[in-house]
Backbone and ligand atoms as CSV (ligand in chain L), in Angstrom:
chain,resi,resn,atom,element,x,y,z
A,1,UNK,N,N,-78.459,43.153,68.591
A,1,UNK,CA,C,-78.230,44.582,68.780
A,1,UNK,C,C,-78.740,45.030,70.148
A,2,UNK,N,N,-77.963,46.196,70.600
A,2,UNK,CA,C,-78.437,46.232,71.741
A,2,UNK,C,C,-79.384,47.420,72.106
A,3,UNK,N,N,-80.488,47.515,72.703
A,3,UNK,CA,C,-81.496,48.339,72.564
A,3,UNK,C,C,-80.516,49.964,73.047
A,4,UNK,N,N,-81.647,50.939,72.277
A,4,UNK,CA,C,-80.491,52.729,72.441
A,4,UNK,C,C,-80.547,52.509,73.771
A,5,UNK,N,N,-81.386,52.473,74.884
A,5,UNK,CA,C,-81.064,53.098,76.041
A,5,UNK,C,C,-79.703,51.998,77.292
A,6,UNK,N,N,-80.172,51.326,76.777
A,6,UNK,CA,C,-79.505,49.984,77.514
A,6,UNK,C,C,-77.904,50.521,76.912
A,7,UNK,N,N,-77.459,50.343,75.594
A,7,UNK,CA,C,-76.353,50.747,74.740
A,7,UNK,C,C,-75.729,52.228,75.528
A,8,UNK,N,N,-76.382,53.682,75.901
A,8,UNK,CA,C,-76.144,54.282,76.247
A,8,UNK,C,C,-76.020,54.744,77.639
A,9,UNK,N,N,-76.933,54.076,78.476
A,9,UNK,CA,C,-75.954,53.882,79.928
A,9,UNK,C,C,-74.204,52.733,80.355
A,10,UNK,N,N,-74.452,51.710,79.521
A,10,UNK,CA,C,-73.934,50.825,79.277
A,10,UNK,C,C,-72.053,51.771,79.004
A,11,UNK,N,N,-72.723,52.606,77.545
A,11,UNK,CA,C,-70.924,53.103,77.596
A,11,UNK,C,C,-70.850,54.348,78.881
A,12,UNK,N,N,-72.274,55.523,79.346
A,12,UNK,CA,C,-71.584,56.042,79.904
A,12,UNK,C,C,-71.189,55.137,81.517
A,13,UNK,N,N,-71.845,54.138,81.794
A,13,UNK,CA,C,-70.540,53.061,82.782
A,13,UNK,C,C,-69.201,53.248,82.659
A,14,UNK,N,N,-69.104,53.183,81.576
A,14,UNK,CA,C,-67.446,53.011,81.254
A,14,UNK,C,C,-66.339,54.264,81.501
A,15,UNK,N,N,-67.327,55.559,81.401
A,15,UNK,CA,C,-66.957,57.007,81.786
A,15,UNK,C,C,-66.397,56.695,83.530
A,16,UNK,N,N,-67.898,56.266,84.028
A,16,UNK,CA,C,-67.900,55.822,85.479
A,16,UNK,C,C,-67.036,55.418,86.347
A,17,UNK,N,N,-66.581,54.337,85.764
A,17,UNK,CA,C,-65.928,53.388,85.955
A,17,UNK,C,C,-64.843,54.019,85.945
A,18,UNK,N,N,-64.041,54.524,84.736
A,18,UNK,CA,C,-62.557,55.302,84.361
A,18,UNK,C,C,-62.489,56.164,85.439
A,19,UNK,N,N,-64.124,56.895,85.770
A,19,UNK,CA,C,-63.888,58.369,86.745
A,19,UNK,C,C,-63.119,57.367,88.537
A,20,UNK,N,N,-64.188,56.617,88.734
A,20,UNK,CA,C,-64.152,55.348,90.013
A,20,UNK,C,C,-62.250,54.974,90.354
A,21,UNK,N,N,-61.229,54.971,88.911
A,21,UNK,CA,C,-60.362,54.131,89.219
A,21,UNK,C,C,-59.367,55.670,89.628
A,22,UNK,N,N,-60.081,56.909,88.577
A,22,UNK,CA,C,-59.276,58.335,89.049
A,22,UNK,C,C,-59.376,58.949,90.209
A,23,UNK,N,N,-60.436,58.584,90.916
A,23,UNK,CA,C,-60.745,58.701,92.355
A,23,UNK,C,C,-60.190,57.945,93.133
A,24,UNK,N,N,-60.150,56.996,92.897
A,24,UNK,CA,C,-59.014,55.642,94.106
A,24,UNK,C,C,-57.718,56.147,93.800
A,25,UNK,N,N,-57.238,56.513,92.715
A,25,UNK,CA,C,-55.438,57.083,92.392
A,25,UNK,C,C,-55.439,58.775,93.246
A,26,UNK,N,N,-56.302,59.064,93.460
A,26,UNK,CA,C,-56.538,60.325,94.232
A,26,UNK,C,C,-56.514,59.987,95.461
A,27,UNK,N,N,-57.570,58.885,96.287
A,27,UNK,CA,C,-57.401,58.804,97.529
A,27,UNK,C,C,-56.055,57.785,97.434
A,28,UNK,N,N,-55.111,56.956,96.677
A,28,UNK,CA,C,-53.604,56.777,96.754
A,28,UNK,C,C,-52.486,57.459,96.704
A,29,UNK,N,N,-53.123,58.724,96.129
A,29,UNK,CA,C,-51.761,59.507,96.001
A,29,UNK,C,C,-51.830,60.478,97.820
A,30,UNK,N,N,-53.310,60.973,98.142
A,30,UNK,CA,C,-53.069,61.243,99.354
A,30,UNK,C,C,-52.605,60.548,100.680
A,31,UNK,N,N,-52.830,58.861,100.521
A,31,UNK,CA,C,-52.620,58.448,101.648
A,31,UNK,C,C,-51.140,58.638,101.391
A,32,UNK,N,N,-50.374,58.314,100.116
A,32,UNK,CA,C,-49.006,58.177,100.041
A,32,UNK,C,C,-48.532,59.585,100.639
A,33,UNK,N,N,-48.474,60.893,100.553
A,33,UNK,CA,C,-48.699,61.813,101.033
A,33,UNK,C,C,-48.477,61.760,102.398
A,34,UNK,N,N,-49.140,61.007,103.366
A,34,UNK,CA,C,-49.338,60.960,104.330
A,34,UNK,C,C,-48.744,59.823,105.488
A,35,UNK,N,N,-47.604,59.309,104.146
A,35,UNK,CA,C,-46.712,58.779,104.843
A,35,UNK,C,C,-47.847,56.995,105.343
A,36,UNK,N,N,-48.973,56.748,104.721
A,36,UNK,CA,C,-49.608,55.322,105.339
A,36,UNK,C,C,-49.835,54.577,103.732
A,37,UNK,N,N,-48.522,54.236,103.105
A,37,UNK,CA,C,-47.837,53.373,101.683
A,37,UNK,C,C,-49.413,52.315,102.102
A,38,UNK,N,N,-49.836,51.542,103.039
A,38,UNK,CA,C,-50.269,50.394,102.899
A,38,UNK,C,C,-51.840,50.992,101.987
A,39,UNK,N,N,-52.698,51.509,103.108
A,39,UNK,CA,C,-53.567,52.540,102.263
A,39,UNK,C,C,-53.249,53.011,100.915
A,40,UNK,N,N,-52.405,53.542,100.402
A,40,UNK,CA,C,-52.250,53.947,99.024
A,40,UNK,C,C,-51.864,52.521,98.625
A,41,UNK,N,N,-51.126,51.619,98.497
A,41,UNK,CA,C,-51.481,50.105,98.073
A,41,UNK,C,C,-52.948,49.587,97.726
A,42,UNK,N,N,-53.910,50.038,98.736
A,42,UNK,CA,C,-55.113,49.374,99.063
A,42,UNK,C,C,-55.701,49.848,97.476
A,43,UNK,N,N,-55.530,51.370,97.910
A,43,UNK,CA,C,-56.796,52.346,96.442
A,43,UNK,C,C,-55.416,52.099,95.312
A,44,UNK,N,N,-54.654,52.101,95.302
A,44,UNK,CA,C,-53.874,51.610,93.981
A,44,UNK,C,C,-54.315,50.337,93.091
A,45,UNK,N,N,-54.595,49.325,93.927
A,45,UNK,CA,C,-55.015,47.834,93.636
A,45,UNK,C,C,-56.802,48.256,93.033
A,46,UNK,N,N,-57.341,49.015,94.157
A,46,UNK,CA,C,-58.785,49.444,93.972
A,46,UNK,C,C,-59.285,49.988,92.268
A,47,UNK,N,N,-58.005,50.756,92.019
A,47,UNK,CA,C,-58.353,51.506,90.625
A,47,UNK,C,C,-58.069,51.131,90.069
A,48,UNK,N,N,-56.612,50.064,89.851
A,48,UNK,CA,C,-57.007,48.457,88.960
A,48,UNK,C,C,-58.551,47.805,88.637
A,49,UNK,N,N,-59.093,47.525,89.461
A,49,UNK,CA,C,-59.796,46.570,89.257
A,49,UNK,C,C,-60.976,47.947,88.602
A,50,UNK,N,N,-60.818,49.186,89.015
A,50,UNK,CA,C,-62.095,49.792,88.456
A,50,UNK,C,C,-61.897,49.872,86.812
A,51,UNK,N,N,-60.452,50.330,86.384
A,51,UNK,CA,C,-59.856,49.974,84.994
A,51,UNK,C,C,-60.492,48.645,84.529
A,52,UNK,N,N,-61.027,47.437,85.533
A,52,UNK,CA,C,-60.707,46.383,84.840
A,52,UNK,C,C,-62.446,46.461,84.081
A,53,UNK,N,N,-63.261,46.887,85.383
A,53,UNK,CA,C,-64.623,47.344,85.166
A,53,UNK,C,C,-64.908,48.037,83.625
A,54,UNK,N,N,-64.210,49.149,83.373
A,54,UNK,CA,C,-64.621,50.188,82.563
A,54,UNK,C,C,-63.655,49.165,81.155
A,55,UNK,N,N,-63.059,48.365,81.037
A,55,UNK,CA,C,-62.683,47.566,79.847
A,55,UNK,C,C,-63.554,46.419,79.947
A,56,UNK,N,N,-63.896,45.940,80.552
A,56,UNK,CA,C,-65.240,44.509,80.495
A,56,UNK,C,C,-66.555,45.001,79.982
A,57,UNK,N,N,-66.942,46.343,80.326
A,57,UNK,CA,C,-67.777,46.813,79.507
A,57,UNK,C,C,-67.217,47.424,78.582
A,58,UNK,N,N,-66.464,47.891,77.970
A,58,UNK,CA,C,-66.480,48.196,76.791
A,58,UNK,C,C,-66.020,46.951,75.989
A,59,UNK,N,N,-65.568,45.930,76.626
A,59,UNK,CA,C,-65.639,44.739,75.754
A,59,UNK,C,C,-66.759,44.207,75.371
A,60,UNK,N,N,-67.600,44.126,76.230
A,60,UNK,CA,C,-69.314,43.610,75.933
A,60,UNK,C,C,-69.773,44.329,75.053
A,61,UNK,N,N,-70.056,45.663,74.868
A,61,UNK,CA,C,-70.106,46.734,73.819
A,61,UNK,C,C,-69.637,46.975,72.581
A,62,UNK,N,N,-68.382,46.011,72.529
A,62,UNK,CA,C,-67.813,45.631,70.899
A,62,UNK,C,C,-68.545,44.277,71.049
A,63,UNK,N,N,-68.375,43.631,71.939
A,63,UNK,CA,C,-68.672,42.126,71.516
A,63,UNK,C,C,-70.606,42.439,70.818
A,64,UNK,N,N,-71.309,43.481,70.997
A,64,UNK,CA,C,-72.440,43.491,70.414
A,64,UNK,C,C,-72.719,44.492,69.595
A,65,UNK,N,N,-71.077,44.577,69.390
A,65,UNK,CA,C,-71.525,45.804,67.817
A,65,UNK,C,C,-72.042,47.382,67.871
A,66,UNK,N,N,-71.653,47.244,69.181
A,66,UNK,CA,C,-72.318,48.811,69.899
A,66,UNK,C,C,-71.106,49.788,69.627
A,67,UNK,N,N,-71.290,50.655,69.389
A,67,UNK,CA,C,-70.659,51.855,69.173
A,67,UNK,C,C,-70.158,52.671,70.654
A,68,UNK,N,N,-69.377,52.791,70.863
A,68,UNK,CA,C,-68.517,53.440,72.048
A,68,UNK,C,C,-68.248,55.034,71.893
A,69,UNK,N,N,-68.400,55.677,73.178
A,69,UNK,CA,C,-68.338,57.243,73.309
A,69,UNK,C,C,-67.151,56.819,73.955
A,70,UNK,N,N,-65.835,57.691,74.252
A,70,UNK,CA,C,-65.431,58.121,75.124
A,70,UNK,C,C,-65.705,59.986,75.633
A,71,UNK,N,N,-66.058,59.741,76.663
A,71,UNK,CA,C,-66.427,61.643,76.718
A,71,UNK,C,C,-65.396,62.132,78.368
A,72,UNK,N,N,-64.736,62.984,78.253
A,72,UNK,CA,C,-63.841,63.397,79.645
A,72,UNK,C,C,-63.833,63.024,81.019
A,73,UNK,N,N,-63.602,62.911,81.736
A,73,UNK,CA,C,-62.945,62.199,83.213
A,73,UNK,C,C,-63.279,62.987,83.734
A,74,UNK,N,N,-64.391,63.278,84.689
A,74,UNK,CA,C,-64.326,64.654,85.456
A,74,UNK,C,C,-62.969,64.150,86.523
A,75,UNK,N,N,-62.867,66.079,87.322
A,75,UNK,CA,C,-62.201,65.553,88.281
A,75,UNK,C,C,-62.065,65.302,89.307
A,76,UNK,N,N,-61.353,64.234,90.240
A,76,UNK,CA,C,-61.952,64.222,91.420
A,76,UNK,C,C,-61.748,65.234,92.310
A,77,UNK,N,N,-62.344,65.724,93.350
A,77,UNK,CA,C,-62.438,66.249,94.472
A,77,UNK,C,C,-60.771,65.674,95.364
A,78,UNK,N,N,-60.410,66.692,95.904
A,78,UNK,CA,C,-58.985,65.802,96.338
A,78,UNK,C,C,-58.768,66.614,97.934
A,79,UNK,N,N,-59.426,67.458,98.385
A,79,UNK,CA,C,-59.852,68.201,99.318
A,79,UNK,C,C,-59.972,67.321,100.686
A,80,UNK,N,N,-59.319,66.358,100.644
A,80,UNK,CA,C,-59.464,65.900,102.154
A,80,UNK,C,C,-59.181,66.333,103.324
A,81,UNK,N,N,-60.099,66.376,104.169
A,81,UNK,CA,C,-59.577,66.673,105.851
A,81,UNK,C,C,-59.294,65.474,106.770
A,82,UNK,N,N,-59.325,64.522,106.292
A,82,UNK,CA,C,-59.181,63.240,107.462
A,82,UNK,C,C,-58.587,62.194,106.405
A,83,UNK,N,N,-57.844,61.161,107.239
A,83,UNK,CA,C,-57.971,59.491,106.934
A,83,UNK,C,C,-59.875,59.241,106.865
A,84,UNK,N,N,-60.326,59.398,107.785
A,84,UNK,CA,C,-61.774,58.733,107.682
A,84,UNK,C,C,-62.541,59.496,106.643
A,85,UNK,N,N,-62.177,60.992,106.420
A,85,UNK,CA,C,-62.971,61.538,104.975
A,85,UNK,C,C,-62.735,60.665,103.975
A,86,UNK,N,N,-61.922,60.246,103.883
A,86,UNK,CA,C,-61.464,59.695,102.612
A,86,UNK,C,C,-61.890,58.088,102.061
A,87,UNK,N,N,-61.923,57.779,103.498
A,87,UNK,CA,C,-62.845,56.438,103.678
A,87,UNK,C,C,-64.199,56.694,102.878
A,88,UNK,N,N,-64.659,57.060,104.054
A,88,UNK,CA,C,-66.450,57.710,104.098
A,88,UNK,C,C,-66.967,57.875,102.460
A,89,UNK,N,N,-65.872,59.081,101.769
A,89,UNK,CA,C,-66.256,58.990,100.546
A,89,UNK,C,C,-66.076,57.648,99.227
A,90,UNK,N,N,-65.166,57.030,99.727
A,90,UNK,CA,C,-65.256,55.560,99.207
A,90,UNK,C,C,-66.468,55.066,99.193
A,91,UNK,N,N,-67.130,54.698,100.628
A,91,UNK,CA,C,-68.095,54.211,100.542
A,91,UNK,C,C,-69.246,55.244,99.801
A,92,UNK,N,N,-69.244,55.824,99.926
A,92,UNK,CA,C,-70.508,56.949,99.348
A,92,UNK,C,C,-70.658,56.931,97.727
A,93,UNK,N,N,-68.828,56.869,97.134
A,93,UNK,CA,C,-68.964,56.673,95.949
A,93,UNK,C,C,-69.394,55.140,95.158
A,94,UNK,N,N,-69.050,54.253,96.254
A,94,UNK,CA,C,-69.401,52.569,95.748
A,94,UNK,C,C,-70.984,52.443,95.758
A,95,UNK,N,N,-72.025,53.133,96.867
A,95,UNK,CA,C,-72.995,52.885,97.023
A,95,UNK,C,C,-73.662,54.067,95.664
A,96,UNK,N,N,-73.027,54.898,95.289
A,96,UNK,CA,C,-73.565,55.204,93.835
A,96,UNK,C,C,-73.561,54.676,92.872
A,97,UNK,N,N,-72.409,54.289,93.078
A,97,UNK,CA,C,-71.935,52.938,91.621
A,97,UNK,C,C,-73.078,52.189,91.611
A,98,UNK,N,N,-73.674,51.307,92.712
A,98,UNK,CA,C,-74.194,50.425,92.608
A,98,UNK,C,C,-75.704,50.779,92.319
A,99,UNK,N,N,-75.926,52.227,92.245
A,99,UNK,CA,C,-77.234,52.929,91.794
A,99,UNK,C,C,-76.902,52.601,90.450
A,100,UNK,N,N,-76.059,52.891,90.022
A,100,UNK,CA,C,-75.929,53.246,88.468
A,100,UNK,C,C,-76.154,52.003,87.823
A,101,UNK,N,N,-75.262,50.782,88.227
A,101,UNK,CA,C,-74.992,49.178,87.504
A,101,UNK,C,C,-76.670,48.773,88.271
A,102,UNK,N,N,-77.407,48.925,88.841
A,102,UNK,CA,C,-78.901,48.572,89.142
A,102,UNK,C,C,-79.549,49.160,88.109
A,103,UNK,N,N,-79.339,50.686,87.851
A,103,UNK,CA,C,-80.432,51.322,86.809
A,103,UNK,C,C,-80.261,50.521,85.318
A,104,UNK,N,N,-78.778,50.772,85.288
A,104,UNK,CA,C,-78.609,49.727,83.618
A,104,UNK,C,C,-79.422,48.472,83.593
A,105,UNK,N,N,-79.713,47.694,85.467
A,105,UNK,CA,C,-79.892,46.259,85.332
A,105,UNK,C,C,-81.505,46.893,84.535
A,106,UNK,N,N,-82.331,47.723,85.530
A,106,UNK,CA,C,-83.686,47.625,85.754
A,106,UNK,C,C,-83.485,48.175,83.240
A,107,UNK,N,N,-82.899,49.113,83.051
A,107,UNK,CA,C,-83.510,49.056,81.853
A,107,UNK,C,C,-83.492,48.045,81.086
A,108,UNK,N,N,-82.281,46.988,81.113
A,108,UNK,CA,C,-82.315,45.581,80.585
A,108,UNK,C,C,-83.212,44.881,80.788
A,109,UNK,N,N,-83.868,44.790,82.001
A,109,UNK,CA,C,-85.192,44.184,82.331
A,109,UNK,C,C,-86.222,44.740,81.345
A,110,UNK,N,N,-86.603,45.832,81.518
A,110,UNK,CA,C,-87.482,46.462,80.901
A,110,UNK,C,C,-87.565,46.222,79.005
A,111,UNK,N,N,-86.637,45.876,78.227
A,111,UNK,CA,C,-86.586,45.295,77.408
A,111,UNK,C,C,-86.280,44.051,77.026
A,112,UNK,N,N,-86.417,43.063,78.236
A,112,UNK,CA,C,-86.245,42.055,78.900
A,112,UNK,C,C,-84.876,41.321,77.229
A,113,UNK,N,N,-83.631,42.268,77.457
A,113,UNK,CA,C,-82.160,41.930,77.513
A,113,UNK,C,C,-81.525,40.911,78.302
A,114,UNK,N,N,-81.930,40.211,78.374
A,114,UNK,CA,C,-81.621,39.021,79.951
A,114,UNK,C,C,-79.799,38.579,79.372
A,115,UNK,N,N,-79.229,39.064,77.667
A,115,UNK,CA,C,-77.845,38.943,77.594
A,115,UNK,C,C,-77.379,39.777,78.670
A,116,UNK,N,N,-77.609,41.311,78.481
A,116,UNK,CA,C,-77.312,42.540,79.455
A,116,UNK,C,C,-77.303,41.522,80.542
A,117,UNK,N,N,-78.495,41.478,81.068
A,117,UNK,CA,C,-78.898,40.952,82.816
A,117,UNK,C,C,-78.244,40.120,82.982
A,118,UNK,N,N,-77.477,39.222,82.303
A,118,UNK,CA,C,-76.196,37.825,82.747
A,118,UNK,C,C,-75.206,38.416,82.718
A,119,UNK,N,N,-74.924,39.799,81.905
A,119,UNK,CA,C,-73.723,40.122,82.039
A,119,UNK,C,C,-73.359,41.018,83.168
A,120,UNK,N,N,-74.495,41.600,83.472
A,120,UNK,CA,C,-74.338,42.526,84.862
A,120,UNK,C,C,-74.376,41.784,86.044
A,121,UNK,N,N,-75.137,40.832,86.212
A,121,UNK,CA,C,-74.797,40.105,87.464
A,121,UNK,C,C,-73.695,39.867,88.287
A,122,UNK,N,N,-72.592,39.934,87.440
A,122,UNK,CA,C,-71.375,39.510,87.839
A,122,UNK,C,C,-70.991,40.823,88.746
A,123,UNK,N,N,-71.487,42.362,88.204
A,123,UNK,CA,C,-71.258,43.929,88.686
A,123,UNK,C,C,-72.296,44.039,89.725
A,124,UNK,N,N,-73.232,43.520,89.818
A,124,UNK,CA,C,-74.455,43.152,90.831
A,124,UNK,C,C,-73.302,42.679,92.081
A,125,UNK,N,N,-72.777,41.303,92.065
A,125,UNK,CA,C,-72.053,40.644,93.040
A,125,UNK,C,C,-70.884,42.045,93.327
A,126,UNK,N,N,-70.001,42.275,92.432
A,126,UNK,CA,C,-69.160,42.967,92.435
A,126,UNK,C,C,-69.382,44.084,93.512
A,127,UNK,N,N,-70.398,44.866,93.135
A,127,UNK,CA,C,-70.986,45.972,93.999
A,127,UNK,C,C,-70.928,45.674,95.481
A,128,UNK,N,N,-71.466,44.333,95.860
A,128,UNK,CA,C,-71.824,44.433,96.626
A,128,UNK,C,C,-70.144,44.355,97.874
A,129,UNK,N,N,-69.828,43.197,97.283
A,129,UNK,CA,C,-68.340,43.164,97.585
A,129,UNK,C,C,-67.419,44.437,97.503
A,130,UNK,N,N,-67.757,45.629,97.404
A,130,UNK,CA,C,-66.831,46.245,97.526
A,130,UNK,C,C,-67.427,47.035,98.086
A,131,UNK,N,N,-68.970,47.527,98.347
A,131,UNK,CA,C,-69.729,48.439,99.528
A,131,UNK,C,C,-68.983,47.203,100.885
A,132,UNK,N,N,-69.134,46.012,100.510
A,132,UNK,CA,C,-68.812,45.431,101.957
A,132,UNK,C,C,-66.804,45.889,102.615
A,133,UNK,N,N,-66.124,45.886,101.653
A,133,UNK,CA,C,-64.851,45.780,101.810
A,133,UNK,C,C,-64.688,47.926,102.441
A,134,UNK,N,N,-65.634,48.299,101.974
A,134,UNK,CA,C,-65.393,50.141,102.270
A,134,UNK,C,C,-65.818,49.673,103.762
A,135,UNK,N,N,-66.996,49.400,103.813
A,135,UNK,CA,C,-67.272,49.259,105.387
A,135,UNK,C,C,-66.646,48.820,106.450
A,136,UNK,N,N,-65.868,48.179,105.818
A,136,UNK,CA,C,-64.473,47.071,106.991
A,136,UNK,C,C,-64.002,47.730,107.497
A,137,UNK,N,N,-63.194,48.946,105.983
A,137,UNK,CA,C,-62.279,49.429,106.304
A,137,UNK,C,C,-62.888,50.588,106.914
A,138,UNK,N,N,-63.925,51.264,107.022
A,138,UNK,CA,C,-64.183,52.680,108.169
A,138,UNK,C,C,-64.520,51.397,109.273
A,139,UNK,N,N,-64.810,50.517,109.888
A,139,UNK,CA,C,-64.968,49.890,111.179
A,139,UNK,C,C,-63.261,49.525,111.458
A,140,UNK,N,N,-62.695,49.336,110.362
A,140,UNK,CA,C,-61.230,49.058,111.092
A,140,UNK,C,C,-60.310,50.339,111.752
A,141,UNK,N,N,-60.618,51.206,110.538
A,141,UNK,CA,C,-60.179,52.680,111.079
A,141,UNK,C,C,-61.162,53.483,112.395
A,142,UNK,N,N,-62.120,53.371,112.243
A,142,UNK,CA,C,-62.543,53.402,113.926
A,142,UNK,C,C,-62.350,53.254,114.884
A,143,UNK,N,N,-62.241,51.804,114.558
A,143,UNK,CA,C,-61.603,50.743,115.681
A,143,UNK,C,C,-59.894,51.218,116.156
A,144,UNK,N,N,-59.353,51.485,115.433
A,144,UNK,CA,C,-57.599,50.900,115.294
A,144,UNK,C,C,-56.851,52.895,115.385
A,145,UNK,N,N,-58.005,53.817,114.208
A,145,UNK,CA,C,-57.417,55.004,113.587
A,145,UNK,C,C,-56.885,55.645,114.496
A,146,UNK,N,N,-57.147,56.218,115.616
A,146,UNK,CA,C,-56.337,56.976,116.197
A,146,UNK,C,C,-55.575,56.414,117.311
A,147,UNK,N,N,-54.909,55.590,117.487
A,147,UNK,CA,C,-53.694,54.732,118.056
A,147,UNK,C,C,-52.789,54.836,116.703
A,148,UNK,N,N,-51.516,55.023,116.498
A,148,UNK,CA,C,-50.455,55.479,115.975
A,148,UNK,C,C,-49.895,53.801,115.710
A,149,UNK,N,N,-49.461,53.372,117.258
A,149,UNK,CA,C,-48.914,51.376,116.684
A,149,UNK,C,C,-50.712,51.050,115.993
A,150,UNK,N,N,-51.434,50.933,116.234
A,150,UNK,CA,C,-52.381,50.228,115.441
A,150,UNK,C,C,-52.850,50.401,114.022
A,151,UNK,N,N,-52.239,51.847,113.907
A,151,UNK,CA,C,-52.905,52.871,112.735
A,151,UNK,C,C,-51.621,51.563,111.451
A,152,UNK,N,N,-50.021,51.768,112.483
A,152,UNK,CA,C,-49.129,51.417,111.455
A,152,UNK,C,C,-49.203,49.413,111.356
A,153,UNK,N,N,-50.037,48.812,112.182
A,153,UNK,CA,C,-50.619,47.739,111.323
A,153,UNK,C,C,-51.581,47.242,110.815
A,154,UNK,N,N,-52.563,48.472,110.750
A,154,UNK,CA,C,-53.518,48.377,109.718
A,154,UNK,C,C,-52.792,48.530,108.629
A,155,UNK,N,N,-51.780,49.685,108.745
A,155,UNK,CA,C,-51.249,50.328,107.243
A,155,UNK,C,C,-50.605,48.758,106.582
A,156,UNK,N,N,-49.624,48.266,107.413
A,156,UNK,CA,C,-49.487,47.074,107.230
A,156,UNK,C,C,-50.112,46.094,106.789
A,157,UNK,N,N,-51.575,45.858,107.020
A,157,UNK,CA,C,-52.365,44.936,106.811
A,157,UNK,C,C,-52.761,45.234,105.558
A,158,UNK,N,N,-52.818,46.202,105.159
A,158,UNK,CA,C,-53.610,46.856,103.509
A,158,UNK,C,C,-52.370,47.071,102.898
A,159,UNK,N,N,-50.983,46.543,103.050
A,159,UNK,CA,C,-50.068,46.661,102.234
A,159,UNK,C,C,-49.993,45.048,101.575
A,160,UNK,N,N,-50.423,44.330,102.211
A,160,UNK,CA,C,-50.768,43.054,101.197
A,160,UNK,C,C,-51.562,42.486,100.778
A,161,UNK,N,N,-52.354,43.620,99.910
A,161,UNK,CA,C,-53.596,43.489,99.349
A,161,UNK,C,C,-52.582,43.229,97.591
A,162,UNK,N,N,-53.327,42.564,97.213
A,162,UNK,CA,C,-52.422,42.171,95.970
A,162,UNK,C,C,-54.033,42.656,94.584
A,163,UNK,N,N,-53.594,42.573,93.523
A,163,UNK,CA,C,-54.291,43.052,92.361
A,163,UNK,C,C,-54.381,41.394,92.087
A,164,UNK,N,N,-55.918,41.095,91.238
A,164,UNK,CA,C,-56.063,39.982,90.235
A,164,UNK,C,C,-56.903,39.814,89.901
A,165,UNK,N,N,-56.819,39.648,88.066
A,165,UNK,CA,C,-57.498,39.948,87.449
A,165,UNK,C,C,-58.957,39.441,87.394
A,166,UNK,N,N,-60.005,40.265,87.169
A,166,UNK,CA,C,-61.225,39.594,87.144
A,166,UNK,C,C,-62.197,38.392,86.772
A,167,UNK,N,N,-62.414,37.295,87.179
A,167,UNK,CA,C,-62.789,36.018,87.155
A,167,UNK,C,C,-63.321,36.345,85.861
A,168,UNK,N,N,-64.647,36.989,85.679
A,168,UNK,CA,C,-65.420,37.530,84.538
A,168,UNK,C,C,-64.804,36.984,83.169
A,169,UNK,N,N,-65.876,35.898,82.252
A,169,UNK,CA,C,-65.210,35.914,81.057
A,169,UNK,C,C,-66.240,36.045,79.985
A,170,UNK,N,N,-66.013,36.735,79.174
A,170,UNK,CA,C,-66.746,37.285,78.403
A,170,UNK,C,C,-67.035,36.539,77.118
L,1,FEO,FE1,FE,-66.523,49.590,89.496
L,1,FEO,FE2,FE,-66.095,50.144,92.535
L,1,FEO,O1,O,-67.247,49.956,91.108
C-alpha cells in the first residue's frame, strides 16, 4: 500500500501532467497560428509524451491499489507576445515540473518507499531531458529567431521531431 501522502501527490501528478500536455497543445495551436507548422509539430509531439506521463502514473497507482482523483485541468494562459515568450515559458513550466516529481521523490524517501523512488527515477532522468531540450530550443531561437530563411529552417528542423512511446515499463 502506498503511504497517504506519497498516494496523494502521486495522483495530483497526474492533474500536472494532463495540465503540462494542455499547455504544449496551447503553445501548438499558437505556433500553428503563426504560420511556423514545424514548432506546433514540436509541442504537439511534446503533449504526447506529457499524456504519456500522466497515464504511467496513473498506471503505477492502480498497479498499487491506490485510488485515483481526477479533479479539472486548469487553463492555460494563451496570452503570448513573442515566439521566445512561448519558449521561455516552456522552460519555466519544465523546471516546475521537476520541483514537483523531486518533492514526490523527497516524500518517498522520507517513508523510505524506494518502490516509489525506482519508479520516479525514470521522471528524475525525464525532467532533466526535457529542461535540456527547452534550453536548445531558446539558444536556437536566439541564435537563428529573427532571420526569416533561418527562422524557416529551424521551423523545418522541429518538423521532424517524431512521437515514441515511452521506454518505461511498468
Ligand atoms: Fe511531464 Fe514535461 O514533464
Amino acid at each position: 500500500m502506498l503511504n497517504e501522502k506519497v498516494a496523494e501527490l502521486l495522483n495530483t501528478q497526474i492533474n500536472k501532467e494532463f495540465y503540462s500536455a494542455y499547455l504544449y497543445l496551447a503553445f501548438a495551436n499558437y505556433f500553428s497560428d503563426e504560420g511556423l507548422d514545424g514548432f506546433a509539430n514540436w509541442y504537439n509531439v511534446q503533449a504526447q509524451e506529457e499524456r504519456d506521463h500522466a497515464m504511467l502514473i496513473r498506471q503505477y497507482m492502480q498497479n498499487n491499489d491506490a485510488p485515483i482523483t481526477f479533479s479539472a485541468i486548469d487553463q492555460p494562459d494563451t496570452n503570448f507576445k513573442s515566439h521566445m515568450e512561448v519558449l521561455e515559458n516552456g522552460l519555466e513550466h519544465e523546471r516546475y515540473v521537476t520541483g514537483l516529481i523531486n518533492n514526490i521523490y523527497a516524500a518517498a524517501y522520507d517513508v523510505k518507499d524506494f518502490r516509489t523512488m525506482q519508479f520516479l527515477d525514470w521522471f528524475v532522468k525525464e525532467q532533466g531531458e526535457e529542461e535540456t531540450n527547452a534550453t536548445d530550443l531558446i539558444k536556437k531561437m536566439n541564435l537563428f529567431g529573427s532571420d526569416p530563411k533561418s527562422l524557416y529552417l529551424l521551423d523545418q528542423e522541429l518538423a521532424a521531431r517524431t512521437y515514441a512511446a515511452p521506454s518505461l515499463v511498468l
